[in-house]
C-alpha positions in Angstrom: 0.0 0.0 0.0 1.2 3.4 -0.6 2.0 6.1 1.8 0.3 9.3 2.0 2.6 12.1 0.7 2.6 15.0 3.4 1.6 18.1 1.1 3.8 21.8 1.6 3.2 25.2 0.1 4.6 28.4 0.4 2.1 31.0 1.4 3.1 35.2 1.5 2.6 36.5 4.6 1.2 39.9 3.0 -1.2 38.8 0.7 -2.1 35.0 1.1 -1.0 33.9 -2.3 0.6 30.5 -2.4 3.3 29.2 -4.7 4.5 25.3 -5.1 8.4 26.2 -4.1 10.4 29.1 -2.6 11.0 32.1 -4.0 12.8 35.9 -3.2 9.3 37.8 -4.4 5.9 37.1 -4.4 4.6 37.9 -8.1 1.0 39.1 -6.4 2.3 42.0 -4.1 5.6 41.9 -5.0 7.2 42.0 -1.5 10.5 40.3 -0.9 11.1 37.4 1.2 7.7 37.2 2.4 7.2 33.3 1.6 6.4 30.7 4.7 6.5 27.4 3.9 3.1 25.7 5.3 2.7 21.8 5.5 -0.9 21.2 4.2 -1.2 17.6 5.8 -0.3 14.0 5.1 -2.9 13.7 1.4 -3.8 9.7 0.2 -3.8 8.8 -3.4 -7.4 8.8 -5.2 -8.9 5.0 -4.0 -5.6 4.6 -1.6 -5.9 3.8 1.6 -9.1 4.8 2.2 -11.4 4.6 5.4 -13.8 6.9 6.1 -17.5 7.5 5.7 -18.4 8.4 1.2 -20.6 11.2 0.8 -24.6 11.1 -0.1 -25.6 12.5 -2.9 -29.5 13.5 -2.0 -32.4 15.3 -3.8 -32.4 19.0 -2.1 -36.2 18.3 -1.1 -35.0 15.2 0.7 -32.7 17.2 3.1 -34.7 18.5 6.4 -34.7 22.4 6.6 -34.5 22.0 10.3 -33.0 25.1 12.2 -31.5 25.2 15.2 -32.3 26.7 17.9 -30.4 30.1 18.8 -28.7 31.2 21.3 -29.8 34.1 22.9 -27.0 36.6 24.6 -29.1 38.5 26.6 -28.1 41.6 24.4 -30.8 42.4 22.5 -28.7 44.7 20.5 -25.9 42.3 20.0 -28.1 39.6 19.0 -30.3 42.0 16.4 -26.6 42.0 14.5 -26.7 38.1 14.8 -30.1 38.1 13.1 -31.6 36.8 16.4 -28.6 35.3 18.3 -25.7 32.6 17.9 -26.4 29.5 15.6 -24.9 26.5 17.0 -21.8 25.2 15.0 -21.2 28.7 13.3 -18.1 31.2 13.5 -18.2 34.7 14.4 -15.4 36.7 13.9 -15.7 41.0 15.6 -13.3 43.4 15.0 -12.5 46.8 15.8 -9.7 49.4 16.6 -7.8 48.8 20.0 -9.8 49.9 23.5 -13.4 49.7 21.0 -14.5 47.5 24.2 -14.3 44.2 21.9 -13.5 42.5 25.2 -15.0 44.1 27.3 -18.7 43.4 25.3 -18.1 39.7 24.9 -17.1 39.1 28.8 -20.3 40.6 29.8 -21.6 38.5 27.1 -19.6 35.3 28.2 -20.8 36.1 32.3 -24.2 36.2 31.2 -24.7 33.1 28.9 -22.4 31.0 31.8 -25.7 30.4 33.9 -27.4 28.8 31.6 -25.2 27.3 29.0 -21.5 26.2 29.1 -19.0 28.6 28.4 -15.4 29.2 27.6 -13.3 32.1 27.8 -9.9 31.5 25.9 -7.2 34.3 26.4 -4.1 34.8 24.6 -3.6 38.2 25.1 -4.3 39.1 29.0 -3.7 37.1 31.9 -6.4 35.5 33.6 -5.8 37.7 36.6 -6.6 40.8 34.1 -9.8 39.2 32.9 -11.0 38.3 36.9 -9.8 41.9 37.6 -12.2 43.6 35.0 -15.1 40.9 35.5 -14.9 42.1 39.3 -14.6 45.8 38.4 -17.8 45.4 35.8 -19.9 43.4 39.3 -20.3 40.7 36.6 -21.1 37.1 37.9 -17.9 34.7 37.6 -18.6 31.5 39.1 -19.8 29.6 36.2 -17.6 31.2 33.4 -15.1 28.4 32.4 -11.7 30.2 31.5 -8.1 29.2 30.3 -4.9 31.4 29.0 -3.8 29.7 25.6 -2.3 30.9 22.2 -1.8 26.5 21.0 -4.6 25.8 19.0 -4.2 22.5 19.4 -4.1 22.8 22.5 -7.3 24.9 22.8 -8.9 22.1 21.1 -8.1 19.8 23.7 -9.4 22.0 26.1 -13.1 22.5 24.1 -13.4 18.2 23.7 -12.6 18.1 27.7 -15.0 20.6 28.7 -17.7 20.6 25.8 -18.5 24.6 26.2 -21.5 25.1 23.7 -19.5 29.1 23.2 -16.1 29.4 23.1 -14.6 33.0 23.2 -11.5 33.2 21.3 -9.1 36.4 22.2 -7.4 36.8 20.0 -7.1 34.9 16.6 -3.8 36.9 15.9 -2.1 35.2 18.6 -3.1 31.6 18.2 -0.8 29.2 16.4 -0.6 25.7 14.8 2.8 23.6 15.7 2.6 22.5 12.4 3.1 25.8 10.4 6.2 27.4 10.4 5.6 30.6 10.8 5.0 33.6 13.6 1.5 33.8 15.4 -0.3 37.5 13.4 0.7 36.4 10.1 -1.3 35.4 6.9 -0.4 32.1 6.9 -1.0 31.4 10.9 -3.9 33.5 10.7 -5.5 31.6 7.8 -4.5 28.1 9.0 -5.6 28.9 12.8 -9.2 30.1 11.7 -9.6 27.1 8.9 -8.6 25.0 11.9 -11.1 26.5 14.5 -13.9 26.7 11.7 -13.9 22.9 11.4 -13.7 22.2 14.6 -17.1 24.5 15.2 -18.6 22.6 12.6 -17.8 19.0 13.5 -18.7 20.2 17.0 -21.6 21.9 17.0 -19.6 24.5 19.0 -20.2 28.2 18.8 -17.0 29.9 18.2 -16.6 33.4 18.5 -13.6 35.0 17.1 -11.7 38.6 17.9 -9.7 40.1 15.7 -7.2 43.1 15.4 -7.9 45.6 12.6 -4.8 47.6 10.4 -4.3 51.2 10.1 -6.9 51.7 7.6 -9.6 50.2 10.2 -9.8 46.9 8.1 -9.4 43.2 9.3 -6.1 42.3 10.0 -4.8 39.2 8.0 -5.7 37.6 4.8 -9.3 38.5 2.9 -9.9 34.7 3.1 -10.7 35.0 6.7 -13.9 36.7 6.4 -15.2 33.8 3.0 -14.0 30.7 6.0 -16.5 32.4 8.7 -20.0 32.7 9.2 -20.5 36.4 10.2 -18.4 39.2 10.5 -18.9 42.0 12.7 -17.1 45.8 13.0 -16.9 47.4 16.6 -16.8 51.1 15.5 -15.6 53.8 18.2 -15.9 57.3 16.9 -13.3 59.3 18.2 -14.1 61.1 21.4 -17.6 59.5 21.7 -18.8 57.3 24.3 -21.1 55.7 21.9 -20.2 52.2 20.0 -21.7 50.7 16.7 -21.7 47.3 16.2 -22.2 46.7 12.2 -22.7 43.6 10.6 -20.9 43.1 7.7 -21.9 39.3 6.8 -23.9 37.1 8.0 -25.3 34.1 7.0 -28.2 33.6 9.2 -29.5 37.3 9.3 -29.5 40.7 7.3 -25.8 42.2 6.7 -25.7 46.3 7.8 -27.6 45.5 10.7 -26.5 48.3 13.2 -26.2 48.1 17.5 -25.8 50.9 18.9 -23.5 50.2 22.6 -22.3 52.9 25.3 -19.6 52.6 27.0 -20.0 53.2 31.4 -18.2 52.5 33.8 -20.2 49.7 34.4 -19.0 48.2 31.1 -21.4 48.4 27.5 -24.5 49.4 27.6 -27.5 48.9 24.7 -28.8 51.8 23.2 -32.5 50.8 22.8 -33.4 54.0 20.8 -30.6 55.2 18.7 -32.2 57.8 16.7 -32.5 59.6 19.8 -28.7 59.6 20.6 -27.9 60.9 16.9 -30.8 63.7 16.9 -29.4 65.8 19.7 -29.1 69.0 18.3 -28.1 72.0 19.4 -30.2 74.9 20.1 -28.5 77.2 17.5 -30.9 76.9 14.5 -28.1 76.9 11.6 -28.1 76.5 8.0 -26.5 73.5 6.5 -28.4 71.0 8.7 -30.8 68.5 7.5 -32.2 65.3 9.4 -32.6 62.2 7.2 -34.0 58.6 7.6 -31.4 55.6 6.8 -32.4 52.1 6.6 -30.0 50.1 8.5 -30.4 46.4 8.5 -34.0 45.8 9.4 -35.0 48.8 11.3 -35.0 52.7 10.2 -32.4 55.1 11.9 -32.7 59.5 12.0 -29.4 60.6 11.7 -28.5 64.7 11.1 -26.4 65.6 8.0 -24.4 68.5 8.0 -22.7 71.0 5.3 -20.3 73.6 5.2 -19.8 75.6 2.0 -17.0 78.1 1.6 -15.4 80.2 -0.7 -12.5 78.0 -1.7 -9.2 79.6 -0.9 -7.3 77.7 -3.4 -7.0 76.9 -7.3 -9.1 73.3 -6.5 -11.9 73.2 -4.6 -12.2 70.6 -2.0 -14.7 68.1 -2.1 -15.1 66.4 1.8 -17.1 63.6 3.2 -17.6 62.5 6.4 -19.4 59.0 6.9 -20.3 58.8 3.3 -19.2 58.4 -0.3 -17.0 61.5 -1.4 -17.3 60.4 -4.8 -21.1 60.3 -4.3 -21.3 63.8 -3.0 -18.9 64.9 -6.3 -21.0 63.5 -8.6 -24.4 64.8 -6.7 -22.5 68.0 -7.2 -22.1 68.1 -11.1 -26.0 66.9 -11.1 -27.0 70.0 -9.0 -25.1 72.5 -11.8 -26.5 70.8 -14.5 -30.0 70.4 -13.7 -30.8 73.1 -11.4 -28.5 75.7 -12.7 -26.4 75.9 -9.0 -22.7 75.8 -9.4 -20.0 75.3 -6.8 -17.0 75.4 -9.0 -15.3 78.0 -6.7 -16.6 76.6 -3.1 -15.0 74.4 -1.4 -17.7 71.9 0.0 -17.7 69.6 3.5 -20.3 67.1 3.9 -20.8 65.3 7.7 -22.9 62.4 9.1 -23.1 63.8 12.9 -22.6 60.7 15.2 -20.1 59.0 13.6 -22.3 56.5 12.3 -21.3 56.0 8.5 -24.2 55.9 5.5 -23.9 53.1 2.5 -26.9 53.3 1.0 -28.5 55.9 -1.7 -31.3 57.2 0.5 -29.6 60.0 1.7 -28.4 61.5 -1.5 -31.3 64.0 -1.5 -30.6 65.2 1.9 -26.7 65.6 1.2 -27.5 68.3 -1.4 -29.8 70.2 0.1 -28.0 70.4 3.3 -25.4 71.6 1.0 -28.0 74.4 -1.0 -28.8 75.4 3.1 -25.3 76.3 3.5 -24.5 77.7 0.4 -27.5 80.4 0.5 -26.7 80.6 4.2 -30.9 80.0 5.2 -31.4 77.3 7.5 -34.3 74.6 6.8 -37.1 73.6 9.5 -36.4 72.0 12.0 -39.4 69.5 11.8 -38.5 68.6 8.2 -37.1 65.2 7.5 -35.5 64.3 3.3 -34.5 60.9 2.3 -34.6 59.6 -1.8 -32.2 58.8 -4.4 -30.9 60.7 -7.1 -30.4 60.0 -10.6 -27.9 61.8 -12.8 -30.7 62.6 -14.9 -31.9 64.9 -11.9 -34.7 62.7 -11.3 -35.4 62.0 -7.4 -35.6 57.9 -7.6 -37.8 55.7 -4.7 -36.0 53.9 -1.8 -37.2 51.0 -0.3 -39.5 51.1 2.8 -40.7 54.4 2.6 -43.3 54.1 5.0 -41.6 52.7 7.8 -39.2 55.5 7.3 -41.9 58.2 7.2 -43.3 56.6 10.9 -40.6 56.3 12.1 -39.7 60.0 11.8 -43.2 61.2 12.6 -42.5 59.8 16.1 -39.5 61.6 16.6 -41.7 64.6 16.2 -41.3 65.6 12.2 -44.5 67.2 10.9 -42.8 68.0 7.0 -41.6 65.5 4.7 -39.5 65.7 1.1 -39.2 62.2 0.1 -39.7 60.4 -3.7 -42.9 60.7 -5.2 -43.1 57.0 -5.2 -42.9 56.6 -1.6 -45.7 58.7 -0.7 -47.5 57.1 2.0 -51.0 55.5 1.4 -51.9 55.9 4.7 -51.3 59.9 5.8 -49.3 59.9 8.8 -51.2 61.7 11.3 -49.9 66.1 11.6 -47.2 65.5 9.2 -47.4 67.2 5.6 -45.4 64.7 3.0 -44.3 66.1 -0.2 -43.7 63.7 -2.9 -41.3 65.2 -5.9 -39.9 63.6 -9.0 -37.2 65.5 -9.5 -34.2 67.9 -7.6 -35.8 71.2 -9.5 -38.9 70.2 -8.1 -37.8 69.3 -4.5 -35.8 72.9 -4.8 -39.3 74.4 -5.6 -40.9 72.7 -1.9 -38.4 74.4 -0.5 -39.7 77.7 -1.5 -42.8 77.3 0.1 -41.3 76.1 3.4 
C-alpha cells in the first residue's frame, strides 16, 4: 500500500498567495522574502488507503430544513446584528480598533450566557488575573464562566473536547498558532491556517466559536481576505473618536440581514444597549443653523434618523475641495455636477464639507437627497425647518428615484416629532401619517421648488 505524501506550500505573509516552491518575491504584491513554507497535511492517493465515511448525494427536497435553535445573549442589541442570536456550529469573527470594548462586550456576554449554557473564555492576550480583575470591576457574575490562557490551537482544542463549552470565546485569533506551520503567530499564513482549523472544529462540534480580531491602520481586518469567506459572520466594533457611543455593524452574515447596526455605550459599568438610537444621533443644538438636514437611513431591518451637516465656503485655493464624512465622497462629487447641471447651481469655486453627525457612516443611496440640500442650506446661508425630514435617491438625470420602505421610514420620523416631509414621489404614503405634511417630488428642481414654500 502506498503512503500518503505529506503536502507543503509556500504561502506570502502579505497577501495570502501561495506558490509550489520558494522564491525571493511574491509575483502578487511583490514584497521580498515574504514566503512561509506551510505543510498542508499527510494527502492519500485517489482510492488509496481509504477509510472513512463516502458522501450522499440526495435530492435538495429530501434534506430536512430543520433550524437550530439560537442562542440568545441577553443583548438584544448584540443579537439583532446576529439576526436573532448565535447558531450552533457557526463562526463569528468582531473586530474593531484597540480599546473599542471588543472585550469588554463579549465578557459581559460570556458572564451572562455562563448560567445557563456552558461557556469558555480562551485568552491569549491578557492574563487571567486581568480578565478576573475587570469581571470584578464590571460586578459581573464569575462563578460559572469556564476560562483558560492559551495561544496553541491544538491545544485549545483539547481543552473544548474536555470541557464541551456550547461558546467558546477566542481572544485573539492573531495570537493563536498551529505547531505544524512554520511561521510567527499575526501572520497570513497562521492567521488563515488557525481560523480554517477552529472553523472545522465549530462545525464537526456543533460549538459556537466566536472569534476577535485586530484591525490595520486603515480600520480593516487584519490578516488575509480569506478569513472573512471561512467564517460565518463578520462583525465591525466602530468607536468614533471622542464618543462614548459604540456601533456594532454587521458586515456578513449568514443567518441574518448584513448592515444590521447596535448601537452600545460605553459606562463605567461596562457596554450598555442603546435601545433608541435615533435619539442619541438627533441631539441637536439649540443654534438653529443652515446647513443642517435630518434624514432617515435604513440600517439592517430597522429605520435610523441621523442629522447631515454641510459647510460651504469660498475655496481659498486653485481646487476646490470636495469632503465627506461618513459617506461616499465620490457620491457627494458627482451629486454636485448633477446640482449645476439640472438646477443651474454651481459650486466650482466653493469648497464643499459634507458630515454624518454621530459618527455613524451611511452606504446606502437614500440619503443622497438630503446631502444636497443640506449643502443648497449652507451655500445660500438660510437654514431649513427644524421639523423637516428628506430621504430619496438621485439620478444623474436629476430625477429624485424611490427607496425601499418608505413608510416605515416616514413613521418612524413622525415619532420623533417631524410634521414635514421631502421624500420620492413614489414613496408617498397610502396611509397619511397623522400632523405631518409629506411632499412627494420627482425631481431635484422640483424638490428645490418645496423648498420655496417652506
Amino acid at each position: 500500500m502506498a503512503k500518503a505524501k505529506t503536502k507543503s506550500a509556500y504561502v506570502c505573509d502579505e497577501c495570502g498567495a501561495d506558490y509550489p516552491k520558494w522564491q525571493g518575491q511574491c509575483l502578487a504584491c511583490k514584497a521580498w522574502n515574504s514566503l512561509s513554507r506551510v505543510s498542508i497535511g499527510p494527502v492519500a492517493e485517489p482510492g488509496v488507503g481509504y477509510a472513512g465515511t463516502r458522501s450522499e448525494v440526495k435530492r435538495l427536497a429530501d434534506v430536512a430544513a430543520e433550524e437550530a435553535p439560537r442562542i440568545v445573549t441577553g443583548f438584544a442589541e448584540f443579537d439583532r446584528v446576529l439576526g436573532g442570536g448565535l447558531v450552533p456550529g457557526s463562526v463569528v469573527l468582531i473586530g474593531g480598533d484597540p480599546g473599542a470594548g471588543k472585550s469588554t462586550l463579549l465578557l459581559q456576554i460570556c458572564c451572562g450566557l455562563a448560567a445557563g449554557n456552558g461557556t469558555l473564555y480562551v485568552t491569549g492576550e491578557e492574563s487571567l488575573q486581568q480578565l478576573a480583575l475587570r469581571a470584578s470591576r464590571l460586578a459581573l457574575p464569575m462563578d460559572r464562566l469556564q476560562v483558560a490562557s492559551e495561544t496553541r490551537a491544538e491545544a485549545v482544542a483539547g481543552l473544548i473536547d474536555q470541557t464541551k463549552p456550547r461558546v467558546v470565546i477566542l481572544d485573539s485569533i492573531q495570537v493563536m498558532q498551529l505547531e505544524s506551520v512554520e511561521s510567527t503567530p499575526g501572520s497570513v499564513t497562521q492567521v488563515r491556517e488557525t481560523a480554517a482549523f477552529f472553523t472545522r472544529l465549530a462545525k464537526q462540534t456543533g460549538t459556537v466559536i466566536v472569534l476577535v480580531g485586530h484591525v490595520t491602520k486603515e480600520g480593516n481586518l487584519a490578516g488575509p481576505k480569506v478569513l472573512e469567506h471561512m467564517i460565518d459572520c463578520f462583525m465591525m466594533l466602530d468607536s468614533p473618536a471622542g464618543s462614548r457611543y459604540r456601533t456594532l455593524r454587521g458586515v456578513k452574515n449568514r443567518f441574518g440581514a448584513i448592515n444590521e447596526l447596535g448601537v452600545f455605550a460605553m459606562t463605567d459599568q461596562g457596554m450598555k444597549e442603546v435601545a433608541n438610537p435615533s435619539a442619541i444621533f438627533l441631539q441637536r443644538g439649540d443654534v438653529h443653523s443652515p446647513g443642517s438636514v435630518v434624514t432617515v437611513t435604513w440600517e439592517g431591518t430597522r429605520p435610523l434618523l441621523v442629522e447631515l451637516q454641510a459647510l460651504v465656503d469660498q475655496s481659498q485655493g486653485g481646487y476646490p475641495k470636495r469632503i465627506a464624512v461618513g459617506m461616499d465622497q465620490q457620491r457627494l462629487a458627482m451629486h454636485l455636477a448633477v446640482l449645476h447641471r439640472h438646477c443651474g447651481v454651481t459650486l466650482a469655486d466653493q469648497d464643499v464639507f459634507a458630515n454624518v453627525v454621530g459618527g455613524v457612516r451611511i452606504g446606502e443611496t437614500g440619503a443622497d437627497l438630503s446631502v444636497l440640500l443640506a449643502v443648497l442650506s449652507s451655500f445660500r446661508n438660510r437654514a431649513l425647518p427644524r421639523e423637516l425630514i428628506v430621504f430619496g435617491e438621485l439620478g444623474l438625470t436629476g430625477e429624485v428615484r424611490p427607496v425601499a420602505n418608505g413608510e416605515q421610514r416616514l413613521s418612524e420620523a413622525s415619532k420623533h416629532g417631524f410634521r414635514q416631509a421631502i421624500v420620492p414621489f413614489a414613496n408617498r404614503p397610502k396611509k397619511v401619517q397623522q400632523g405631518m405634511v409629506v411632499h412627494g417630488v420627482k425631481s431635484l428642481s422640483a424638490a428645490l421648488d418645496v423648498l420655496e414654500t417652506l
